[in-house]
Residue, then its C-alpha position, 0 to 999 in steps of 0.5 A: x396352885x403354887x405357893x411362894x414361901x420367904x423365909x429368913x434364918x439368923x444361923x447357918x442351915x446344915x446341908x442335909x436340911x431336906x428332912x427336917x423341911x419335909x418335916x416342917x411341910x407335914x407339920x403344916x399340912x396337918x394330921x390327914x391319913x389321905x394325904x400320906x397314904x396314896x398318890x402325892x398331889x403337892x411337891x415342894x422345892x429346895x430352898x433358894x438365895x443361900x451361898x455354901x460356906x463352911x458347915x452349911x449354908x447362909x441365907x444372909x438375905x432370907x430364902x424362898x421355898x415353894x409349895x406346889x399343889x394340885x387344886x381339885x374342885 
């Protein structure tokens, strides 16, 4: 499964965001020990549509982000 995030940002994104995304996803996702402590069954992606400036980067028409993740049944 894949999951298509659109996002929009009114400041610039300092360049060094990846964390502070992690961050965001495992806030999403929930307190889940399963899901931090063995294999890793979902990735995500860096974020797209912004053009470098200076001090960061502007998504001055919003960003898209996804989030991919193995379905078991």
């Amino acid at each position: 499964m894949r999951l298509h995030v659109y996002l929009s940002a009114s400041q610039v994104i300092p360049f060094d965001y990846l964390p502070t995304l992690k961050s965001a996803f495992h806030r999403w996702a929930g307190h889940n020990e399963a899901l931090h402590a063995g294999l890793s069954l979902y990735s995500y992606g860096w974020l797209h549509g912004g053009r470098a400036g200076r001090g960061g980067i502007r998504f001055a028409e919003g960003a898209s982000w996804f989030i991919s993740a193995l379905m078991r049944r």
